[in-house]
N, CA, C and O of each residue as an XYZ file, in Angstrom:
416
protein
N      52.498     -7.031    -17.603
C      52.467     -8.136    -18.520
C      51.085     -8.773    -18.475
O      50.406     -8.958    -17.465
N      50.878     -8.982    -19.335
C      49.049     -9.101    -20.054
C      49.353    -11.080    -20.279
O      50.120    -11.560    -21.113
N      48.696    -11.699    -19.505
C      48.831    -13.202    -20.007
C      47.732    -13.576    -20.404
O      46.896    -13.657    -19.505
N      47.196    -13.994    -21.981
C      45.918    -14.328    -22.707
C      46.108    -15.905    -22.518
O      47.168    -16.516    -22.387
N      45.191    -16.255    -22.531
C      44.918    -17.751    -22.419
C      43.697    -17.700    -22.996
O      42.826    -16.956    -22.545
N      43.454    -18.660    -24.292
C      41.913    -18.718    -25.359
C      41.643    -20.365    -24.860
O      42.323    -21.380    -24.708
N      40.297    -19.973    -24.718
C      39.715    -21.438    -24.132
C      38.317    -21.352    -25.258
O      37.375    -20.608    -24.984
N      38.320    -22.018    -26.258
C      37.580    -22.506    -27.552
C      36.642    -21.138    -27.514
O      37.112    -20.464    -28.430
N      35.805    -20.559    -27.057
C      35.319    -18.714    -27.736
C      35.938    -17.773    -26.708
O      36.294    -16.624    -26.969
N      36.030    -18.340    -25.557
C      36.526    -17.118    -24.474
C      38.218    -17.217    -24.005
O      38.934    -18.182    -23.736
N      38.476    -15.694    -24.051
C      39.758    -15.525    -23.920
C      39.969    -14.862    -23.045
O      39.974    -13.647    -23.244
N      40.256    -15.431    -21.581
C      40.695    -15.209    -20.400
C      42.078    -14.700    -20.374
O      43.021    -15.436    -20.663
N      42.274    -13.134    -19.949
C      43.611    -12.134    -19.874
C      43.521    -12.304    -18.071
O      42.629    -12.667    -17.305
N      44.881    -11.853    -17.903
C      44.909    -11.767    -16.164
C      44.229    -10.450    -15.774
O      44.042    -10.281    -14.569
N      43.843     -9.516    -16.606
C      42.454     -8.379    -15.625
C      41.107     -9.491    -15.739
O      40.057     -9.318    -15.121
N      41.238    -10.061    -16.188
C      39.624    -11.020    -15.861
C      39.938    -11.918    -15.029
O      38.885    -11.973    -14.392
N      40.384    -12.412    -14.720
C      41.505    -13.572    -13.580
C      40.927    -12.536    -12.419
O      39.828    -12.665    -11.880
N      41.799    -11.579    -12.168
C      41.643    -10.526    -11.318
C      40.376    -10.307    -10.708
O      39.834    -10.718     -9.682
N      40.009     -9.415    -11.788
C      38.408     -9.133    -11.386
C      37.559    -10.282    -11.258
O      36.490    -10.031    -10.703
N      37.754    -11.626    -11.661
C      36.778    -12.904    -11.107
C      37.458    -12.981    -10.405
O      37.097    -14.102    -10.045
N      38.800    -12.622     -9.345
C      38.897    -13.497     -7.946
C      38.361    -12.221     -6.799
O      37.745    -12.306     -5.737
N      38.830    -11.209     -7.452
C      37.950    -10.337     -6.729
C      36.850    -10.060     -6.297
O      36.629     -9.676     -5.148
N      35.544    -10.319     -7.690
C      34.617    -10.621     -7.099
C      34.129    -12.025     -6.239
O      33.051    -12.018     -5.643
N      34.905    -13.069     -6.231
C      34.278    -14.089     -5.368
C      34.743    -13.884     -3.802
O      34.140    -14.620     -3.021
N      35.608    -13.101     -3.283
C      36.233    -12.763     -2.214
C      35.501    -11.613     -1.490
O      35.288    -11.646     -0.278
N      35.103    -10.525     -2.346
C      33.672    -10.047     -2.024
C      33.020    -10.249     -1.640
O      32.776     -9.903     -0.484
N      32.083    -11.152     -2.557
C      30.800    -11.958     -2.768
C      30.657    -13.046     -1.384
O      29.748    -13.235     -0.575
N      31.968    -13.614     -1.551
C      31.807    -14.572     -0.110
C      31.791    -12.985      1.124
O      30.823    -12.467      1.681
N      32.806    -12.725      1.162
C      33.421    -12.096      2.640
C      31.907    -11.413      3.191
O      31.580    -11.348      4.376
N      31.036    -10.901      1.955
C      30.119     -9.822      2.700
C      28.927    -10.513      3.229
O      28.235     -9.852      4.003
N      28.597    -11.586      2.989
C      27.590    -12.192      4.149
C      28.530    -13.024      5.465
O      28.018    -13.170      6.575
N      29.690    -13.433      5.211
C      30.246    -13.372      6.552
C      30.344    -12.232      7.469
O      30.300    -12.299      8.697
N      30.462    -11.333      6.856
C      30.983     -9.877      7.723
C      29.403     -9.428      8.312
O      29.227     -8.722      9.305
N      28.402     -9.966      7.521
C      26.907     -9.224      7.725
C      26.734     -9.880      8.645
O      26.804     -9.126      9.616
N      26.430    -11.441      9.143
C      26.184    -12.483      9.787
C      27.134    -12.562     10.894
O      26.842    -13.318     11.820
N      28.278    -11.869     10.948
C      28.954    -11.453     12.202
C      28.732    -10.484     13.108
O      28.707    -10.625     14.330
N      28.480     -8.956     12.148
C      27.866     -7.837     12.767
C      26.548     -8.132     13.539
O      26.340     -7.698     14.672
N      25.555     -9.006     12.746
C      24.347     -8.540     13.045
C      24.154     -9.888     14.240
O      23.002    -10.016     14.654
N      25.063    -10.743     14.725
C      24.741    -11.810     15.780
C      26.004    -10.691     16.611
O      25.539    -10.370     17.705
N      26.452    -10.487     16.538
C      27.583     -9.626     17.376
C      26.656     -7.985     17.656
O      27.048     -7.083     18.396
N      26.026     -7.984     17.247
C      25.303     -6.271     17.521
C      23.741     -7.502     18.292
O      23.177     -6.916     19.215
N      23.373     -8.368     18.114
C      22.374     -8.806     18.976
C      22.885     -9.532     20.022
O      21.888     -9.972     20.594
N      23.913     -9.929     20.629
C      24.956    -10.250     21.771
C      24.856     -8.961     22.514
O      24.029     -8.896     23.424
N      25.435     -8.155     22.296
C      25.797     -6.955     22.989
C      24.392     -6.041     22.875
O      24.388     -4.842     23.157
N      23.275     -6.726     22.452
C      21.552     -6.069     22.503
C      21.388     -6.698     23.863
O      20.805     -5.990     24.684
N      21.879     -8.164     24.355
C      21.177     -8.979     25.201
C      21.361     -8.296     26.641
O      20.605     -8.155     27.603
N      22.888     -7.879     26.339
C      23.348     -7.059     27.936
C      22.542     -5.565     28.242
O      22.471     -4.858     29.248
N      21.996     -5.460     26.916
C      21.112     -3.913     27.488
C      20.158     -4.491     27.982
O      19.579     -5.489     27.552
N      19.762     -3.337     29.765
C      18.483     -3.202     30.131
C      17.657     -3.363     29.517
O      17.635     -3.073     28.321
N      16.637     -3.924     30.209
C      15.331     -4.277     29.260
C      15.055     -4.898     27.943
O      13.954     -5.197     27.482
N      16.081     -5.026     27.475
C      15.847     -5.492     25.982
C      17.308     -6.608     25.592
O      17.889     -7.053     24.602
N      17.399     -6.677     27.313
C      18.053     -8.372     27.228
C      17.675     -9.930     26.625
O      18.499    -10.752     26.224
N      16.473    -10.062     26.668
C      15.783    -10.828     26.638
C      15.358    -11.439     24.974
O      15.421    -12.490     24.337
N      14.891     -9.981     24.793
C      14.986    -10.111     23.025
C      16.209     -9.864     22.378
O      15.906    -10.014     21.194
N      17.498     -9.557     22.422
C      18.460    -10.052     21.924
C      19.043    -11.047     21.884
O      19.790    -11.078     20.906
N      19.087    -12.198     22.681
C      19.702    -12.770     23.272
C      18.420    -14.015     22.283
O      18.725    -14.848     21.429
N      17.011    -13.679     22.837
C      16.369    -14.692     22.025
C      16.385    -14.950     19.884
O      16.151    -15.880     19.111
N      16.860    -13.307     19.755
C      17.288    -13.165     18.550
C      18.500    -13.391     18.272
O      18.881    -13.093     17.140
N      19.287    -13.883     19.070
C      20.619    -14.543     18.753
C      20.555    -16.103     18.392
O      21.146    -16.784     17.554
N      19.491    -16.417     19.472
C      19.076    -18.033     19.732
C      18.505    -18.336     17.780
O      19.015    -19.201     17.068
N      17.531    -17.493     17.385
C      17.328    -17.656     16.360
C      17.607    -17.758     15.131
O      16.938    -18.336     14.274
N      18.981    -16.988     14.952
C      20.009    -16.599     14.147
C      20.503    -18.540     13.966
O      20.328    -19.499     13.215
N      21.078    -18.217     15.037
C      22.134    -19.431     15.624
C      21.200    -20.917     15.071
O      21.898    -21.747     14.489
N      20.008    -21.192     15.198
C      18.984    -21.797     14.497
C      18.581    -22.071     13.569
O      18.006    -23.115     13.261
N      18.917    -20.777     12.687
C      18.745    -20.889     11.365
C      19.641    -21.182     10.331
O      19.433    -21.759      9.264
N      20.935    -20.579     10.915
C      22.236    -21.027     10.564
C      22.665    -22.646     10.700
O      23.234    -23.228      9.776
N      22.359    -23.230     11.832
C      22.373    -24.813     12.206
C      21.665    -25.276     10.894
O      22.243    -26.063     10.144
N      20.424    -24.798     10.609
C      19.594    -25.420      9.621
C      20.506    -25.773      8.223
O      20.689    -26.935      7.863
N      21.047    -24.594      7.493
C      22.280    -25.295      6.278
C      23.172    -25.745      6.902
O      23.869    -26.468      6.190
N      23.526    -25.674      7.952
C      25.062    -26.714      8.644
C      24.784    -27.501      8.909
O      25.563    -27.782      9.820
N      23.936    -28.486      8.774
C      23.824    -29.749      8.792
C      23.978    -30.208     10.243
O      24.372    -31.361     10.417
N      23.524    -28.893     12.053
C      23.538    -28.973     12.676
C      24.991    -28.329     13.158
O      25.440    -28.597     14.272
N      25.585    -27.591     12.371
C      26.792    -26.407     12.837
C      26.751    -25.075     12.390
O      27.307    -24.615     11.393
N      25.911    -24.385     13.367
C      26.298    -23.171     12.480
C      27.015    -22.194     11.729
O      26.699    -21.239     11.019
N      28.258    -22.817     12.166
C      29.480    -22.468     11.388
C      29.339    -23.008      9.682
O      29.513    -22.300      8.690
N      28.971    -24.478      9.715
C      28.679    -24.952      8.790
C      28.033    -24.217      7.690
O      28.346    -24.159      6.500
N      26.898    -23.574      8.448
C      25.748    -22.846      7.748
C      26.339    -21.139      7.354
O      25.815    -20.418      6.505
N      27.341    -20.827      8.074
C      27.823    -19.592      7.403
C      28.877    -19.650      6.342
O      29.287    -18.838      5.512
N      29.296    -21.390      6.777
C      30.194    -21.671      4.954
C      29.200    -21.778      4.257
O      29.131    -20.745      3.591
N      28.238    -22.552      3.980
C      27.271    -22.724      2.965
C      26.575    -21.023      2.118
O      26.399    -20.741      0.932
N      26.357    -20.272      3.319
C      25.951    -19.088      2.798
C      26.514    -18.335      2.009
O      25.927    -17.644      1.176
N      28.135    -18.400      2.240
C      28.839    -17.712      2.314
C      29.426    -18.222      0.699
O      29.689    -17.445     -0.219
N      29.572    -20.126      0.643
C      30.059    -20.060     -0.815
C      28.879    -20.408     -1.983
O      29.107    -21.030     -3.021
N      27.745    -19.937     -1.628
C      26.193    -19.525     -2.239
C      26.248    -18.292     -2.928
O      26.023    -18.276     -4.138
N      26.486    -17.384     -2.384
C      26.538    -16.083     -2.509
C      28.005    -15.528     -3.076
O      28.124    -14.442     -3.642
N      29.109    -16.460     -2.827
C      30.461    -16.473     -3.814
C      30.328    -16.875     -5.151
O      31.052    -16.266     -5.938
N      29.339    -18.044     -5.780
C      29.424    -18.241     -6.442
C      28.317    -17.446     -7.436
O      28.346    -17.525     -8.664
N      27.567    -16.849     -6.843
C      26.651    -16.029     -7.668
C      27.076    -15.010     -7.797
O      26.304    -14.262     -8.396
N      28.407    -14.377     -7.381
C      28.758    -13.242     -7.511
C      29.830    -14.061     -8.518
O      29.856    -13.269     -9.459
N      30.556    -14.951     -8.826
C      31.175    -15.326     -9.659
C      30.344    -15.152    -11.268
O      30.815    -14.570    -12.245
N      28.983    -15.848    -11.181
C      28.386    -16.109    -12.094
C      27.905    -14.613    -12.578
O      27.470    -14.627    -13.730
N      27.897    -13.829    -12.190
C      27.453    -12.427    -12.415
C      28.612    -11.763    -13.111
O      28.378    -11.074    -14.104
N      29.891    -11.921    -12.652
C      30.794    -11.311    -12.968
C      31.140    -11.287    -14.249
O      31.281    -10.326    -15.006
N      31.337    -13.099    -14.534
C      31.217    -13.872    -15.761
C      29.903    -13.317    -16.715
O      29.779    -13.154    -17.929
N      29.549    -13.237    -16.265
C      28.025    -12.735    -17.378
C      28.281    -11.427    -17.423
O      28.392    -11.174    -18.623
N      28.438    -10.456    -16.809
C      29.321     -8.625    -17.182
C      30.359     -9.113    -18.335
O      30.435     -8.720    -19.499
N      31.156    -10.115    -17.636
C      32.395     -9.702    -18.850
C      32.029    -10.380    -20.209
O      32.855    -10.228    -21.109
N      30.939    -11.084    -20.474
C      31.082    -11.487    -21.811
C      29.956    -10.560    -22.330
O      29.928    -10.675    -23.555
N      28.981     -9.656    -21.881
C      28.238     -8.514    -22.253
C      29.069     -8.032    -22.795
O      29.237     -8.145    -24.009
N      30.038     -7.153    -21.767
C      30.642     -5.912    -22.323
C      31.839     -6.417    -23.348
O      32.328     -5.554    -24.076
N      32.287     -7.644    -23.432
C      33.627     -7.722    -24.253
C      33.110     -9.045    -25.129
O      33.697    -10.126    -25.159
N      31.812     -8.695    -25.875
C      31.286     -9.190    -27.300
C      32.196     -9.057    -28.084
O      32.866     -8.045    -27.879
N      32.841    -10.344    -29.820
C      33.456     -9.914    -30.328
C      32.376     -8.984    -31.377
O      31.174     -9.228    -31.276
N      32.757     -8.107    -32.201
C      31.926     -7.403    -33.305
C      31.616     -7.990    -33.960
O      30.941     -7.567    -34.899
């Protein structure tokens, strides 16, 4: 079942519903997932021989830079990134679908 809803030129069906929640769930999830790997792969750099030192200081930095949009939480700063990069993948999506589904 196909539900159209016309909002004054654009006519939002539930495959566009879809595919815009899809892409913002994306769009967010993949700099969380990046920003996890890559402070979680420089954690487990710090415990290797010799090259403890620079992981561990490249964690410090991460963790630093992230504080910087958190307003002093870096958690903070991986929401901020995270619904930055959701919403530009929103705005992208939105701009595909009115390219490809011009009326004639």
């Amino acid at each position: 079942m196909t539900v159209l809803i016309t909002t004054g030129t654009m006519l939002l069906s539930s495959p566009f519903v879809r595919s815009l929640v899809l892409a913002g769930v994306i769009s967010s999830a993949g700099p969380a997932l990046l920003i996890g790997g890559l402070l979680g792969s420089l954690l487990l750099l710090g415990y290797t021989p010799g090259l403890g030192e620079l992981g561990l200081w490249a964690h410090h930095q991460i963790l630093t830079f992230l504080t910087t949009f958190g307003n002093g939480r870096p958690w903070e700063g991986v929401i901020a990134i995270c619904l930055a990069c959701g919403s530009v993948g929103l705005m992208f999506e939105v701009y595909v679908y009115s390219q490809y589904h011009r009326p004639s």
